[in-house]
C-alpha positions, 0 to 999 in steps of 0.5 A, spaced: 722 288 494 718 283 489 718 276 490 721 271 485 715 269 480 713 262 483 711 255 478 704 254 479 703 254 486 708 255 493 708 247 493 712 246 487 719 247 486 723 250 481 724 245 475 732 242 475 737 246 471 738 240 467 730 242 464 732 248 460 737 243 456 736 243 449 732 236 448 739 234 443 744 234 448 739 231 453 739 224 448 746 224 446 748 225 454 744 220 455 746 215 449 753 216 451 752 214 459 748 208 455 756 207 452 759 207 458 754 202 462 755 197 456 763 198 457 762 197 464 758 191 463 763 188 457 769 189 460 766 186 468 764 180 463 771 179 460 774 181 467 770 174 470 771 169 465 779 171 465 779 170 473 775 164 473 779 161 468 786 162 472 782 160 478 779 154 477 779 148 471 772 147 470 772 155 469 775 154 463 772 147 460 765 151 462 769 157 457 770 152 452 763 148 451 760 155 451 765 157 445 763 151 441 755 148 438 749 150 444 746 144 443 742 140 449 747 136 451 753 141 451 749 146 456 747 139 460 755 138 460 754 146 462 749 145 467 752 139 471 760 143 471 756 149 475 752 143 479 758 140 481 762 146 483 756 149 487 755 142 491 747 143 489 746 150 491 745 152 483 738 155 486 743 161 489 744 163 482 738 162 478 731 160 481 729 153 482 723 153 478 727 156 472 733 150 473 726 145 473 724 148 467 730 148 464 732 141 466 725 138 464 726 141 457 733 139 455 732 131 457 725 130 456 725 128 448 717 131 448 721 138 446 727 137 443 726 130 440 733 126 438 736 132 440 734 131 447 739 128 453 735 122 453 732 118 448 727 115 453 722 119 457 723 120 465 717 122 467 712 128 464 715 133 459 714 140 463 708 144 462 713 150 459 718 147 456 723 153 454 726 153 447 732 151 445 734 159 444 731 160 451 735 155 454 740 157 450 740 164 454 739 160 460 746 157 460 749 164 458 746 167 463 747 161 469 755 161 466 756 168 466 753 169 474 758 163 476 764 165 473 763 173 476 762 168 482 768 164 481 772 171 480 769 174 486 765 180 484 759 181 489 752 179 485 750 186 487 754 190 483 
């Protein structure tokens, strides 16, 4: 009885039956998972802010500053409204080194001039200050991390 042809040596194996797709089903499969990982994550995002808000007043005041100018001083007002609510364990959510440079950059006059929370400089302006639009979507991201908390939903998800 004839043996069945191998692939290159007895070590390999066979490729997966996915292999003999055609390339244009494979990028529109692959497309279409990419939607639905996308919807997934919209619509757990929404399902956190909705829960947060009937859970808990500073969710929804966190919800109405993120809607309004993200300016350093509205995102300051963000940052202590998570602060507060975490009792100082903000580093649970974010790195300690990222709030630090996040802190640093929104007070210290050095980086966003009159715009900054503080007019006088209190102490040296961080050696990596973030941009407006980085620290914008810092506070985003710490928002969104806290709400999903606030809702319940497990982080490892």
């Amino acid at each position: 009885m004839p043996q069945p042809p191998r692939f290159c040596s007895p070590s390999r194996r066979a490729p997966p039956a996915f292999c003999s797709l055609p390339l244009p089903f494979l990028v529109l499969r692959w497309e279409e998972e990419r939607q639905e990982r996308d919807y997934q994550q919209l619509k757990r995002k929404a399902l956190s802010r909705i829960i947060s808000a009937t859970r808990d007043e500073r969710a929804l005041q966190v919800q109405r500053l993120l809607q309004g100018e993200l300016n350093p001083h509205t995102m300051g007002q963000i940052a202590e409204l998570i602060k507060a609510d975490m009792r100082n364990r903000m580093e649970t959510l974010v790195s300690k080194k990222l709030l630090t440079r996040f802190k640093g950059s929104i007070n210290h006059p050095s980086v966003f001039g009159e715009k900054s929370r503080h007019i006088i400089p209190k102490g040296a302006p961080p050696s990596n200050p973030m941009s407006l639009e980085e620290a914008r979507c810092f506070i985003r991201d710490l928002a969104d991390r806290w709400m999903e908390r606030k809702a319940g939903f497990n982080q490892e998800q």
